[in-house]
C-alpha positions in Angstrom: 0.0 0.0 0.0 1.4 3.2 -1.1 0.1 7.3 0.0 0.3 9.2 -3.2 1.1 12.7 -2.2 1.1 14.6 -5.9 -1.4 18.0 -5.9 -4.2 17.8 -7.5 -6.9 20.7 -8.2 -10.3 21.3 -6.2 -11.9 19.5 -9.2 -9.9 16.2 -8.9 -10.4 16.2 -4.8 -13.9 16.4 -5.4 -14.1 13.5 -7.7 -12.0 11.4 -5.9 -14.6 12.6 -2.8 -17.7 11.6 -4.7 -16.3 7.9 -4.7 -17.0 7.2 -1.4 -19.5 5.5 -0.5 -19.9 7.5 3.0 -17.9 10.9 3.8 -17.9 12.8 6.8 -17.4 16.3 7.9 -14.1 15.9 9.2 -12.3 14.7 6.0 -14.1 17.6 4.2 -12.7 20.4 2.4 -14.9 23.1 4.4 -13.1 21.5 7.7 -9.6 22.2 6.1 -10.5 25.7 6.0 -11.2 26.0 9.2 -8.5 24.2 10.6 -6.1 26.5 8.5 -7.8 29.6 9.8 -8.6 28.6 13.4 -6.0 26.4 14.4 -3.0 27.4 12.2 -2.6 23.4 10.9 -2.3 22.7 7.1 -4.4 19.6 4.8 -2.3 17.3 3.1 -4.0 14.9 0.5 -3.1 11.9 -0.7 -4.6 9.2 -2.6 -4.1 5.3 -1.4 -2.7 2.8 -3.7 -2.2 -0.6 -4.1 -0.2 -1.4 -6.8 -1.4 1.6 -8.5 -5.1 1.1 -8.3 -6.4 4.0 -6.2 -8.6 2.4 -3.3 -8.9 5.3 -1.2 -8.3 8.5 0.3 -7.0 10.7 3.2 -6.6 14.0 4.7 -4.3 15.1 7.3 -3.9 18.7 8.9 -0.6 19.1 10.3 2.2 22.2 11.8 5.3 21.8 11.7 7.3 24.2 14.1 10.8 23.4 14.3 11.4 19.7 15.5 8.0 20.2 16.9 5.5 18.2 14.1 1.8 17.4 14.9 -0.4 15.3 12.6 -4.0 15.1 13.1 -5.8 12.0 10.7 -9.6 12.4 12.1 -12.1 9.7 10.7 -10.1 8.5 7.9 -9.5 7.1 5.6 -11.9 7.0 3.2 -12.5 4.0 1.1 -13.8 3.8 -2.4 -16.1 0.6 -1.6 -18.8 0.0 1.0 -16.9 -3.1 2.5 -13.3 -2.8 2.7 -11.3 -6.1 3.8 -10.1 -5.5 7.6 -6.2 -6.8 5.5 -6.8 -3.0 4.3 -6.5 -0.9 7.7 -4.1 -3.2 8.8 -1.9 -2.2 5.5 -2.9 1.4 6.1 -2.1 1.6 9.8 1.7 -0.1 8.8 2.1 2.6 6.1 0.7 5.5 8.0 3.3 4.4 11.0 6.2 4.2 8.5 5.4 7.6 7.1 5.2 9.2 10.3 7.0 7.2 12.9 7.1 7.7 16.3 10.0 10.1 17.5 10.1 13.0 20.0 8.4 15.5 19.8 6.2 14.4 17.3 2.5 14.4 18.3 0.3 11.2 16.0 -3.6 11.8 16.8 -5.2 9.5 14.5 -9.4 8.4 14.5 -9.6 5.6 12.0 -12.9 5.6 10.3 -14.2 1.8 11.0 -16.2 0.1 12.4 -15.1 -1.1 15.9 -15.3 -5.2 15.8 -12.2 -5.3 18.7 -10.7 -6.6 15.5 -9.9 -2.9 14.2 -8.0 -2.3 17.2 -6.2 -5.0 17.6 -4.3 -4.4 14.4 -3.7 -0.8 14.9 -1.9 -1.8 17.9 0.3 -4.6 16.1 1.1 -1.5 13.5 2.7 0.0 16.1 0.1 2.5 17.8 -1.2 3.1 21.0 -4.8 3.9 22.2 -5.1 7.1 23.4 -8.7 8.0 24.0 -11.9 6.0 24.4 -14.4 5.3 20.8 -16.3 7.8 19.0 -20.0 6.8 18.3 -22.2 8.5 15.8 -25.6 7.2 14.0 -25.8 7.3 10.4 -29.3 7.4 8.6 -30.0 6.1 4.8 -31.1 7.9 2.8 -31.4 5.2 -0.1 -34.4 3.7 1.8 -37.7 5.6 0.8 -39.4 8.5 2.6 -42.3 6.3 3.8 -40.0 3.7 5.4 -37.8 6.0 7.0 -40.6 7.3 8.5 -41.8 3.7 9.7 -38.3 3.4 10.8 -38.3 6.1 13.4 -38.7 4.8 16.8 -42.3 5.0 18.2 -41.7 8.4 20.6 -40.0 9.9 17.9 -42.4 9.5 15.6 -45.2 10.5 17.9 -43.0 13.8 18.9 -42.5 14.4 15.1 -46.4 14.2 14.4 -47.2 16.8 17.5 -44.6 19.1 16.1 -46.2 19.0 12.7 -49.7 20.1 14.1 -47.8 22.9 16.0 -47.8 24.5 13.0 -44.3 26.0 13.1 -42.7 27.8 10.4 -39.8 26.5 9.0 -37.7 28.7 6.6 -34.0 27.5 5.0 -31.2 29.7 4.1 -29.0 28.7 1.4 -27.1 31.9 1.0 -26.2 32.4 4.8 -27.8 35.5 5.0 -29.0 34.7 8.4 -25.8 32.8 9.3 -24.8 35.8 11.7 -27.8 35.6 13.7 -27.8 31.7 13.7 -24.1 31.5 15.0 -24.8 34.5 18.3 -28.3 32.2 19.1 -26.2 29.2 19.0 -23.5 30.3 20.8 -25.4 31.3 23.7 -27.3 28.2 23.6 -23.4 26.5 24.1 -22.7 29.3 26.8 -26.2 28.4 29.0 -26.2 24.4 28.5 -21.9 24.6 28.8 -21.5 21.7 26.0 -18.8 20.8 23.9 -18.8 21.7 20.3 -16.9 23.9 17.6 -16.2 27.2 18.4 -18.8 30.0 16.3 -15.6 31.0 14.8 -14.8 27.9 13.3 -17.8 27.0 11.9 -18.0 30.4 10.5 -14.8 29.5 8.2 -16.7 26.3 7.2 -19.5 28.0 6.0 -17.3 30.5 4.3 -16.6 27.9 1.5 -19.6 25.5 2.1 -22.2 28.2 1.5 -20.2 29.3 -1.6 -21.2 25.6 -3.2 -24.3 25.4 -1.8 -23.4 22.9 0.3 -24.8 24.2 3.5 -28.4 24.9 4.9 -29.5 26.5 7.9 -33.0 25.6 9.0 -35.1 27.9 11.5 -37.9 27.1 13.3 -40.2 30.0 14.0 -43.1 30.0 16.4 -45.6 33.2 15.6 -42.6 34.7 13.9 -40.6 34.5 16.3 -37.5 31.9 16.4 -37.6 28.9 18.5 -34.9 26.6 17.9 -32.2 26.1 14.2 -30.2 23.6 12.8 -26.9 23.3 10.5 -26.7 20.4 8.0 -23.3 20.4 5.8 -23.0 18.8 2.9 -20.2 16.6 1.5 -19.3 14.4 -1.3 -22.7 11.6 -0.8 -23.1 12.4 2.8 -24.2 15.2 5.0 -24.2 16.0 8.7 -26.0 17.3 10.9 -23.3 20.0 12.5 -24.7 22.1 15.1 -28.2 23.6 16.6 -30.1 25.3 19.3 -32.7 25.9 21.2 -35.3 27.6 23.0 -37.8 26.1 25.7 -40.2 27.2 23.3 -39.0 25.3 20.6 -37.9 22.4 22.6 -41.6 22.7 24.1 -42.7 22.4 20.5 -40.5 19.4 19.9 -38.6 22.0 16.7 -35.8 19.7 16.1 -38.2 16.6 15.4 -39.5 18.5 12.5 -36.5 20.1 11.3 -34.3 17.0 11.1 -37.4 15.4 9.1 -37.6 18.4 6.8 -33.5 17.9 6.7 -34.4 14.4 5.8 -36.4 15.5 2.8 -34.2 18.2 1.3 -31.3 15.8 1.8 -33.0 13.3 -0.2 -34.1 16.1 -3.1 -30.3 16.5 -3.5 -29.2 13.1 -4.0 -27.3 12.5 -0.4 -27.4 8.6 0.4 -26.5 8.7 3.8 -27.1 11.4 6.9 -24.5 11.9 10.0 -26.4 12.7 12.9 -23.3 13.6 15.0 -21.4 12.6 18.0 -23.3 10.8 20.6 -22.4 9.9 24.3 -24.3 6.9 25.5 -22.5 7.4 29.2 -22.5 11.1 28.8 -25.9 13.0 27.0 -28.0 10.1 27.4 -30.6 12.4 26.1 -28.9 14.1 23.1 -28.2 9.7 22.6 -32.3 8.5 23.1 -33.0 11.8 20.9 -30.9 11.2 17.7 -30.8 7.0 17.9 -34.5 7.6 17.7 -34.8 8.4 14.1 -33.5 4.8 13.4 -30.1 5.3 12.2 -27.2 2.8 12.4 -24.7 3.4 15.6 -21.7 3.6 14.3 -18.7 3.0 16.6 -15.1 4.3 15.8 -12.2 2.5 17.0 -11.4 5.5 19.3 -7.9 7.6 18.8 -4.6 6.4 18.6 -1.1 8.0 18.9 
């Protein structure tokens, strides 16, 4: 297995990005952005090989300051097929560990994006890596399925919260230009401020949307109540996938259950553009066991990450 490093345009990247089956956020070009501008880290890209044939892809921010060299690798790689053989990662993890060995004063973080089987671990460790942090669980939803069994799909409270939402009556407007992206990221910010969460800073997401909004790649979605707005959500989109990013709300709009109906609208629009499969976000069974009930709820698959490795 060989990393192929050459440059390649915006074009290229995104065809190489529509090849996989499932993206996430966090291999996205919008994320790179924000990493450069936020963080001070730069995106490398390279394309995986094996014996030429390109099977997959990465993207790594990194600084290098001196002897001092930090590389980040979060959820990836990406594979081209829906199933890759587990012989894959193992290859992967071996070539990633040559190309940046362990030395001092050099920081690995790594988030593998696979399925964790204890199988997944086991040969990261033989590689030469060691666990650093406990797994990352998300729930994906497909969008292949149709709307109607989706719906069926949803767990019984959800659905039931979803149905008195829709006879609340509440407005729901999108913005696709960001015009209302100001007011969105101060709401949502005080939101993170009262509830003391974790999540992306306003600034950050700010310098996604700044090259997600310009492909129309972004939504927000507001939930108004007599005008007035109760709660709003943040879907990104990338390659086949999307996420759900971040949101807020009110007690009015959590009153009015606003996020049932405006991850179901999210739902439709997603499918309207062609995205086969929907990242609900982080969840933290042993940690929001709410924010966990609330978003396994719509029916997704959990989706368990190895965890992070060094």
């Amino acid at each position: 297995m060989q990393f192929n490093w050459t440059e390649r345009s915006e074009v290229e990247w995104r065809d190489f990005f529509s090849r996989v089956p499932r993206t996430n956020v966090l291999q996205s070009a919008p994320f790179a952005r924000a990493t450069r501008i936020c963080d001070q880290k730069q995106t490398r890209h390279a394309v995986i090989e094996i014996d030429g044939k390109a099977i997959g892809m990465m993207s790594i921010q990194e600084i290098k300051l001196g002897p001092v060299h930090v590389i980040d690798l979060y959820r990836g790689p990406l594979w081209f097929t829906e199933d890759p053989p587990l012989e894959w990662l193992a290859d992967f993890a071996v070539a990633f560990n040559k190309a940046f060995p362990r030395r001092p004063f050099r920081r690995r973080r790594w988030m593998p994006e696979w399925k964790d089987d204890g199988k997944a671990r086991e040969v990261i460790r033989k590689a030469g890596f060691r666990a650093k942090q406990l797994s990352f669980e998300t729930v994906w939803l497909d969008l292949t399925l149709p709307e109607q069994d989706i719906r069926a799909n949803l767990d019984r409270k959800w659905r039931g919260s979803l149905g008195k939402a829709e006879r609340e009556n509440l407005e729901l407007i999108q913005d696709w230009t960001g015009s209302t992206g100001k007011a969105f990221l101060q709401q949502y910010s005080v939101d993170k401020a009262i509830k003391k969460y974790h999540g992306r800073s306003p600034r950050f997401i700010a310098a996604e949307l700044a090259l997600a909004l310009r492909s129309r790649e972004a939504v927000f979605l507001w939930a108004c109540q007599d005008k007035v707005p109760v709660a709003g959500i943040l879907i990104l989109m990338h390659g086949n996938s999307a996420t759900y990013r971040i949101g807020w709300t009110t007690d009015e709009g959590r009153k009015a259950n606003a996020h049932n109906v405006m991850l179901w609208e999210a739902v439709k629009i997603l499918k309207l553009r062609g995205i086969k499969a929907f990242d609900l976000g982080g969840v933290e069974p042993h940690g929001a066991e709410g924010l966990t009930a609330f978003k396994a709820g719509m029916g997704g698959e959990r989706f368990k990450l190895p965890g992070i490795f060094s």
